[in-house]
PADOLO-44422 format. One record per residue (C-alpha): residue in three letters; x, y, z. Coordinates in pm, 1 decimal, m for minus. Layout:
residues N
(mitor ALA,(X,Y,Z));
...
END
This chain:
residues 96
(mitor UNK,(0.0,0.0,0.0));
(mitor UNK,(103.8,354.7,m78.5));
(mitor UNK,(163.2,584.9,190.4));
(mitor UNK,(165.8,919.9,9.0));
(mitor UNK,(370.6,1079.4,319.6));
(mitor UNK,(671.9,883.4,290.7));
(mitor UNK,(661.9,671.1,m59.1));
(mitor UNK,(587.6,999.9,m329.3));
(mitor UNK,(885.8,1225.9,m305.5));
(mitor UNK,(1070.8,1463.5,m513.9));
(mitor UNK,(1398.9,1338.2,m708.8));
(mitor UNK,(1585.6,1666.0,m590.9));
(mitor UNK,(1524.5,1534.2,m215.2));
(mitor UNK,(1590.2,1175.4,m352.1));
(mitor UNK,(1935.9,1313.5,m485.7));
(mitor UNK,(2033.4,1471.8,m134.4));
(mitor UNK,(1923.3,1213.1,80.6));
(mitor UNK,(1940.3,909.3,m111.8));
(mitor UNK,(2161.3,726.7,116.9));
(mitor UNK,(1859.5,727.7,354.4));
(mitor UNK,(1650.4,696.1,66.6));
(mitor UNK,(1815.0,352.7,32.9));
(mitor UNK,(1783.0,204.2,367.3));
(mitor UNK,(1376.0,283.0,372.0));
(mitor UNK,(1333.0,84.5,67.2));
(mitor UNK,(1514.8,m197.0,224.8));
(mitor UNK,(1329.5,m196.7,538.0));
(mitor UNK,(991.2,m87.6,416.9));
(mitor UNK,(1022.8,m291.6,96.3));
(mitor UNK,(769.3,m31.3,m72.3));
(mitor UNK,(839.3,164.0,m372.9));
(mitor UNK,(912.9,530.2,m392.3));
(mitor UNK,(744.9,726.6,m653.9));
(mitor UNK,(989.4,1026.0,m765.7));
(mitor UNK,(854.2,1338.1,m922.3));
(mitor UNK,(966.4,1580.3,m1141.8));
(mitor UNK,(816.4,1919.7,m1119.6));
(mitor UNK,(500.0,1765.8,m888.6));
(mitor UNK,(432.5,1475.4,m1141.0));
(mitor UNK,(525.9,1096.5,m1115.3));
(mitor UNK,(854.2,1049.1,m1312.7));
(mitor UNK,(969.5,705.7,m1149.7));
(mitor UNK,(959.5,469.3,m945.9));
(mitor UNK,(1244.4,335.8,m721.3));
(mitor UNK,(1226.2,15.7,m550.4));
(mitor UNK,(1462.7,m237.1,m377.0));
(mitor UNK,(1607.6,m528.6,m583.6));
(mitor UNK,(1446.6,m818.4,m371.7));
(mitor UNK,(1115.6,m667.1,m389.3));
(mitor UNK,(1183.9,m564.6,m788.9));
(mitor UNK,(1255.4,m947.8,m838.3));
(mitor UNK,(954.7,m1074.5,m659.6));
(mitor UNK,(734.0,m814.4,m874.3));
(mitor UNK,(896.9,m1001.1,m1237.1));
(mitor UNK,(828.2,m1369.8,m1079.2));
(mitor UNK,(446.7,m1254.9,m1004.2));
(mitor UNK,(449.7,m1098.0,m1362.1));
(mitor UNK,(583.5,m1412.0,m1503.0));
(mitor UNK,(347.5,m1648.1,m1292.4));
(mitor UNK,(58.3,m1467.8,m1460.9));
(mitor UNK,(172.1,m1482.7,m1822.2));
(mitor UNK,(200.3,m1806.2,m1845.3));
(mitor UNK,(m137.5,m1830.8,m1644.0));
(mitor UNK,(m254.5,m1636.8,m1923.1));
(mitor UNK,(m118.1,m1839.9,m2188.8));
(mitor UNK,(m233.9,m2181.4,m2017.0));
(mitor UNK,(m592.8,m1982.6,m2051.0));
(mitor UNK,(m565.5,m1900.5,m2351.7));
(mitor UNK,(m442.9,m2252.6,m2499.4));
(mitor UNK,(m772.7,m2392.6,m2300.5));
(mitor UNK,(m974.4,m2139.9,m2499.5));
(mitor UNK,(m860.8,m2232.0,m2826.3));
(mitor UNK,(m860.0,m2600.4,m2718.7));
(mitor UNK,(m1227.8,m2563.0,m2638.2));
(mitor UNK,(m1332.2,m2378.4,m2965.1));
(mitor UNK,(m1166.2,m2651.5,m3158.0));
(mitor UNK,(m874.1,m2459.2,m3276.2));
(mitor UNK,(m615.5,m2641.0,m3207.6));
(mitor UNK,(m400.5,m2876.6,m3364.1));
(mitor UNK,(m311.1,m3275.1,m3272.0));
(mitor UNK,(25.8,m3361.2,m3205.1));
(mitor UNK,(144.0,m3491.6,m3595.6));
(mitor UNK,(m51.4,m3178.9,m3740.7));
(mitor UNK,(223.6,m2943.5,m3505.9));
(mitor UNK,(510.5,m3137.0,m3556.1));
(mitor UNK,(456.8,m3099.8,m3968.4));
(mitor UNK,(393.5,m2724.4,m3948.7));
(mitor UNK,(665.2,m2686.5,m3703.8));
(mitor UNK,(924.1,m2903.0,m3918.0));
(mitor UNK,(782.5,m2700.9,m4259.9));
(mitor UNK,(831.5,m2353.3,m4069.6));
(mitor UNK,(1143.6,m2409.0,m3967.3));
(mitor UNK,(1334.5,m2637.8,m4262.1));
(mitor UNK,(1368.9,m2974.5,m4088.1));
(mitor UNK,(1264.6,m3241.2,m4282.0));
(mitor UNK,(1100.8,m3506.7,m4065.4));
END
């Protein structure tokens, strides 16, 4: 959750103090939002926490993709196992 207090600041008082700057995002493990002239610019966040945002990013694209596959499955637009392997082998050169 945002706290607008401490996690929207500006990127002149990020430059000064970003020592400190560094330690709350550790601790906290919440992003910072940095402005430029009073509008977001950025957004500055601790590695760990950066990480754990890709592998929840990458969890739900392949959800997405497992839904999708069961969408096409279900509409009949799919293709059987021999029919893939020939367009794969005919899109790519190999000769089966």
């Amino acid at each position: 959750m945002l706290d607008i207090t401490k996690d929207i600041q500006s990127l002149t008082t990020f430059r000064r103090r970003s020592g400190d700057f560094m330690k709350q995002l550790k601790k906290s493990k919440r992003a910072v939002v940095l402005t430029v002239k009073g509008k977001a610019a950025a957004v500055v966040q601790d590695a760990e926490s950066y990480q754990r945002l890709l592998d929840l990013a990458a969890r739900a694209d392949a959800g997405e993709g497992i839904r999708q596959g069961l969408d096409h499955a279900k509409r009949g637009e799919s293709l059987d196992i021999e029919e893939f392997f020939a367009a794969f082998e005919a899109t790519h050169g190999i000769s089966g």
